[in-house]
C-alpha positions in Angstrom: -26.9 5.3 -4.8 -25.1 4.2 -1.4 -22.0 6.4 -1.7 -19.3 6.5 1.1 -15.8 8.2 0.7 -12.8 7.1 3.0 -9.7 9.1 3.6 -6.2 7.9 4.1 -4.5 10.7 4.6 -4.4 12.3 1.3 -5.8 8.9 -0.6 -9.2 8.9 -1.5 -11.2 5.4 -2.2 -15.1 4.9 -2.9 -17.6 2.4 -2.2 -20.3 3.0 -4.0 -23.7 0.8 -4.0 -26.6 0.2 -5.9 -29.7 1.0 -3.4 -32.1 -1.3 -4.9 -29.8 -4.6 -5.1 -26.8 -3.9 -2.5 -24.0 -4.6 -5.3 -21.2 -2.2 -4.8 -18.2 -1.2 -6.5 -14.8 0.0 -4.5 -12.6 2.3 -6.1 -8.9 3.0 -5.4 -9.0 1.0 -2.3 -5.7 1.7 -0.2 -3.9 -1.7 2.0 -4.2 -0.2 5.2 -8.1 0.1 4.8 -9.0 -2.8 4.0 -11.2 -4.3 7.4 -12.6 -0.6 7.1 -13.7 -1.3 4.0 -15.4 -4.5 4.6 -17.0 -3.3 7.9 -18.6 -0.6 5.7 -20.1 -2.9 3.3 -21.2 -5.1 6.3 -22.9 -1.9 7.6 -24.6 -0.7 4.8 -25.4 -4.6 3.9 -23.3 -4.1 0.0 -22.1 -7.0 -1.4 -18.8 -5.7 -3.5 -18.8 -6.9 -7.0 -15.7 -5.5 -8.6 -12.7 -3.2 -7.5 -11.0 -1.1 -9.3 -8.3 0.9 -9.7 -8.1 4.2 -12.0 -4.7 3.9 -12.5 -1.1 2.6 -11.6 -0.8 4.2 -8.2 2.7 5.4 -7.1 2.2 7.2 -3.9 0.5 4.4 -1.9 0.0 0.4 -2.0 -3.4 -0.4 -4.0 -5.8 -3.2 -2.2 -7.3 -4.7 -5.1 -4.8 -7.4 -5.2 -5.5 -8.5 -1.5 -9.2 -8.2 -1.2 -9.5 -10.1 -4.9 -7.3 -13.0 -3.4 -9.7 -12.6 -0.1 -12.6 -12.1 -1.3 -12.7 -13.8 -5.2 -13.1 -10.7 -6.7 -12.3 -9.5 -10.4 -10.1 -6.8 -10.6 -10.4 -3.8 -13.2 -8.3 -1.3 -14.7 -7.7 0.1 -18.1 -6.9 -2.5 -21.0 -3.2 -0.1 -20.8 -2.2 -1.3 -17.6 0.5 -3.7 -16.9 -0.8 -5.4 -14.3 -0.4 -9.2 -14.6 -3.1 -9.7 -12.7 -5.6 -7.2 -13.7 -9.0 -9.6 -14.4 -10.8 -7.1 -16.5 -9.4 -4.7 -18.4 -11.9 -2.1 -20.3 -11.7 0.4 -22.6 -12.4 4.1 -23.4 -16.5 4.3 -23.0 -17.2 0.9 -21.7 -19.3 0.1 -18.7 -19.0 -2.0 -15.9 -22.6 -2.9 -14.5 -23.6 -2.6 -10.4 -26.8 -3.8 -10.0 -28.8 -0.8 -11.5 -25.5 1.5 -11.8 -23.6 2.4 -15.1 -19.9 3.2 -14.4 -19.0 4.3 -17.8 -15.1 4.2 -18.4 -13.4 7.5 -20.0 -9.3 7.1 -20.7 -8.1 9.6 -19.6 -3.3 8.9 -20.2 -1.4 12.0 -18.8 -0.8 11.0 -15.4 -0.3 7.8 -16.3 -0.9 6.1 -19.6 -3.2 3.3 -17.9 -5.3 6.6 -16.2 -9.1 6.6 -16.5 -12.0 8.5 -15.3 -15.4 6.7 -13.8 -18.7 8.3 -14.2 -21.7 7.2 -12.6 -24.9 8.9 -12.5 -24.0 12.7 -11.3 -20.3 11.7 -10.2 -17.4 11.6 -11.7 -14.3 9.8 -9.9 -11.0 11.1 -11.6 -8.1 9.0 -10.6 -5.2 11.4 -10.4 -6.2 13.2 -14.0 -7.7 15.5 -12.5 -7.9 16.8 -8.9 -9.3 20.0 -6.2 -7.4 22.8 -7.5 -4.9 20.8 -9.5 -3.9 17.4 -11.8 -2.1 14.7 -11.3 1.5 15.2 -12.1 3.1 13.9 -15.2 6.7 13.2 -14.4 6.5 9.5 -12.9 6.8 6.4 -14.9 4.4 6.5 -18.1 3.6 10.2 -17.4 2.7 12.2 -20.5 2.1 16.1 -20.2 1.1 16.1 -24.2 -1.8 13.1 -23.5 -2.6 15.1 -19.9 -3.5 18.0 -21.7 -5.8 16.2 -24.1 -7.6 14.3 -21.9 -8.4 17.5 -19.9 -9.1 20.2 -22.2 -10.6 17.8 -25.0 -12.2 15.3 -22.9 -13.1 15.7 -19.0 -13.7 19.7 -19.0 -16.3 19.5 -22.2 -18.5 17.4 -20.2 -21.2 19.0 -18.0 -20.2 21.6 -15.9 -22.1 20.1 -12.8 -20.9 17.1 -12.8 -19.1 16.3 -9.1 -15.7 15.1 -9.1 -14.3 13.3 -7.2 -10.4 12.5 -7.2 -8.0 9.8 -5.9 -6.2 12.4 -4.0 -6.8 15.7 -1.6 -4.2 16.8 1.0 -6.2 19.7 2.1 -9.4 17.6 3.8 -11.8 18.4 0.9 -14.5 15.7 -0.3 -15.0 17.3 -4.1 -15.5 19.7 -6.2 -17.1 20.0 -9.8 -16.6 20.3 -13.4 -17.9 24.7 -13.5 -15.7 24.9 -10.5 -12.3 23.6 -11.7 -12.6 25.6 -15.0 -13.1 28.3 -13.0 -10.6 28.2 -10.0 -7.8 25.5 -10.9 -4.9 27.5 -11.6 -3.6 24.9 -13.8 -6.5 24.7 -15.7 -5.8 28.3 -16.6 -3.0 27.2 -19.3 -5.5 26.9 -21.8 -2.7 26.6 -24.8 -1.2 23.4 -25.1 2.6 24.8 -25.3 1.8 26.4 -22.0 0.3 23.8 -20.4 3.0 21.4 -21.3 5.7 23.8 -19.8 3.9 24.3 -16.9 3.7 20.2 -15.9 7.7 20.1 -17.2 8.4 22.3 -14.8 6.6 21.9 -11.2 9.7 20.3 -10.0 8.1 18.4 -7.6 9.3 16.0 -5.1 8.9 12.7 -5.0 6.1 10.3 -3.1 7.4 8.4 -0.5 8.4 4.7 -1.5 7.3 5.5 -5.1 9.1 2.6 -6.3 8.0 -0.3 -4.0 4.6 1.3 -4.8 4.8 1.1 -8.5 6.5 -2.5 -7.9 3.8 -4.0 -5.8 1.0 -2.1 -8.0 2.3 -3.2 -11.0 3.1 -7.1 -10.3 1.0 -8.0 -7.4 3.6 -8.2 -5.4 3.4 -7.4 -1.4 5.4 -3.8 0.1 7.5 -4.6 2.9 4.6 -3.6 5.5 2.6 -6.1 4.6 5.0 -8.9 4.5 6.1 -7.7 8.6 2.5 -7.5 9.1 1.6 -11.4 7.7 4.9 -12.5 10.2 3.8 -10.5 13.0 0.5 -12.1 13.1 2.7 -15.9 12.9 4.5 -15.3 15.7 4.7 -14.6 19.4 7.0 -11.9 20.7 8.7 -11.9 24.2 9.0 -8.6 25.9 12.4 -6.5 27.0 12.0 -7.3 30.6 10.8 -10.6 30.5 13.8 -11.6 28.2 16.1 -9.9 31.4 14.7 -11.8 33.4 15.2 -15.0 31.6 18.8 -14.2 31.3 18.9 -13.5 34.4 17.8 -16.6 35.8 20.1 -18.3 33.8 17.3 -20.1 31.8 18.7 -23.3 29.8 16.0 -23.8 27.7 16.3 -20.4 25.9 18.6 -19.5 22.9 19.2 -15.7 21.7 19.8 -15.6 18.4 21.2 -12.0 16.8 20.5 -11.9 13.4 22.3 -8.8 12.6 25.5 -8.7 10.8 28.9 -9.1 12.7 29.6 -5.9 13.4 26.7 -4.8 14.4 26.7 -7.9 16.8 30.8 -7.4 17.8 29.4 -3.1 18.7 26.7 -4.4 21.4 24.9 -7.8 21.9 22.5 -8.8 24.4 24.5 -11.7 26.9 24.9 -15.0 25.8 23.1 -14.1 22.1 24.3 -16.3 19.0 24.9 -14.5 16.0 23.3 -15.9 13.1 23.3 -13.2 10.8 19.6 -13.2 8.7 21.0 -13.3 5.4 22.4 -16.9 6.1 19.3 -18.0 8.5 18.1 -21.1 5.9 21.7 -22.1 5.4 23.1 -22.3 8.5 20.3 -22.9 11.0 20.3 -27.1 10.7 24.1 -26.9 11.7 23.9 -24.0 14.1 20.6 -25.6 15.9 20.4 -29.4 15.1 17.5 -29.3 17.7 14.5 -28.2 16.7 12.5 -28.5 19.4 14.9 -25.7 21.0 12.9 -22.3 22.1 14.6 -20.1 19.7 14.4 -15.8 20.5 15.5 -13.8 17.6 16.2 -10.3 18.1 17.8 -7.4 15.6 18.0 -3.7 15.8 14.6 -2.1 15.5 12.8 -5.7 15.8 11.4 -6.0 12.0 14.1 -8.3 10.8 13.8 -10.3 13.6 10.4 -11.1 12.9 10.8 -11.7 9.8 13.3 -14.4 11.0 11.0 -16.0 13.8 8.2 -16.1 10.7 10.8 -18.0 8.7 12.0 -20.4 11.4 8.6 -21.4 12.2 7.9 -22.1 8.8 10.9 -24.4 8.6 9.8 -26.2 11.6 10.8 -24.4 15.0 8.1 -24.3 16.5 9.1 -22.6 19.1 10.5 -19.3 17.6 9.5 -16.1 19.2 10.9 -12.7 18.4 11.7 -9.7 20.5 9.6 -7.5 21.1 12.0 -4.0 20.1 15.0 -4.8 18.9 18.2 -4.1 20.4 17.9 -0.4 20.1 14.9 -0.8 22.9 16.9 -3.1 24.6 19.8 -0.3 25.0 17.4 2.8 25.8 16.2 0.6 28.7 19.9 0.9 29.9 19.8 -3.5 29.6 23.4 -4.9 29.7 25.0 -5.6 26.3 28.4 -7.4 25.4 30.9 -6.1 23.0 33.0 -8.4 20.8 32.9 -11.9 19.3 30.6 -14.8 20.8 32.2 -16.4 24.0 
């Protein structure tokens, strides 16, 4: 087996190959990895033949959407996810074949009710069911402490005692663990009684992930977080620096129109001299009348420089060509001790 784990901060994914006919499977993959990903497989000459996910992630924005789309891929998950777009969904103790690898599929609801478990060979990857020294919590959207505690102490912790595990998540820099050594050191694993146990996960009081709700959007629909969308209009547009737009401005330049898409009073506090304010919420609508020339060099600019480029993404696409964002927003703009101009447009 070709086995290679890659950390995102606390995320855990796995690419894991068959030896003898380079098919590989990648598990939780996580957006921000994906050229690492592919540069792996490229490395250890892996062909990927399915990704999966071993749940409905929360804390972080899965892959499998992007790299199917990229790469014509099937996506997997459990047949209880809700995933539109989920191209295989299996079941408790089916398997999903890599070359000469078995991934057998346990269910494995508590964390989620879509959660399952992956073993292959010696190795078993856990999703957030169970993790190093803990579980996956119960208290997010489909979260079931009851069904946690069955699929632990009636399903994952009866199986053999050396199995490795390997979990979605670890914020303490550890690779895995095993079956012998949870039961022996997880302190929640110690709640043997049901009752207990269930009181226990009602009451960890925990705080919640970061973004948890654009996560479980995108995850669940397909949909793309906000990073990605910046990211995609970033990469369709060029971007003019804070001096080079002084200088511009400076120099009186004809050809260039600064266009504020922030709303009024943000615009009437501090603008950048000479800037139009065409506020981003009413861009499509108004941009024909405002700039009936489209062959006009267009510079958009906002506070921190994301909705800007957003804007020069969208103006491009309607056909000016010529749309460049700022590059840092008016915020920048004002630390550089740049004039500004209070009040309404002259």
């Amino acid at each position: 087996m070709i086995f290679e784990q890659i950390a995102t901060g606390g995320c855990q994914s796995y690419l894991i190959g068959c030896g003898e006919t380079r098919a590989a499977v990648l598990i939780d993959p996580e957006i921000s990895q994906i050229d690492h990903y592919l540069a792996l497989a490229a490395r250890d000459g892996l062909r990927i033949r399915y990704l999966i996910d071993t749940h409905t992630h929360a804390d972080h924005f899965s892959a499998t959407r992007q790299l199917a789309r990229r790469l014509d891929l099937p996506t997997v998950m459990h047949r209880a996810s809700g995933a539109p777009f989920v191209d295989m969904r299996i079941d408790d103790g089916e398997m999903i074949i890599v070359g000469k690898l078995r991934l057998q599929a346990i269910h494995t609801p508590g964390h989620t009710r879509d959660s399952m478990c992956l073993q292959v060979e010696d190795r078993l990857f856990t999703g957030d069911t169970l993790l190093i020294g803990a579980t996956g919590r119960t208290d997010l959207p489909t979260g079931d402490p009851e069904a946690l505690y069955d699929s632990l102490f009636n399903r994952l912790l009866r199986l053999d005692p050396n199995l490795q595990v390997f979990p979605a998540h670890d914020y303490k820099g550890r690779q895995s663990s095993t079956i012998g050594q949870e039961i022996a050191t997880n302190p929640r694993l110690r709640q043997r009684d049901r009752r207990a146990f269930v009181d226990l996960m009602l009451n960890l009081d925990l705080s919640m992930p970061t973004h948890v709700t654009e996560a479980l959007r995108t995850n669940m629909s397909g949909g793309k977080p906000v990073a990605q969308l910046l990211a995609e209009a970033a990469a369709r547009v060029p971007f003019m620096s804070l001096s080079e737009l002084k200088a511009r401005i400076g120099a009186a330049e004809s050809d260039l129109i600064v266009v504020d898409v922030r709303e009024r009073d943000a615009y009437e506090g501090g603008h950048i001299p000479g800037a139009r304010l065409l506020p981003r919420g009413q861009l499509e609508l108004r941009v024909n009348q405002e700039f009936p020339d489209p062959t006009r060099r267009l510079l958009t600019c906002c506070e921190l420089g994301y909705i800007s480029t957003l804007a020069a993404a969208t103006l491009r696409e309607m056909g000016f060509l010529r749309a460049v964002a700022l590059d840092g927003g008016i915020k920048a703009w004002r630390e550089a001790a740049y004039p500004l101009t209070t009040g309404r447009e002259a």
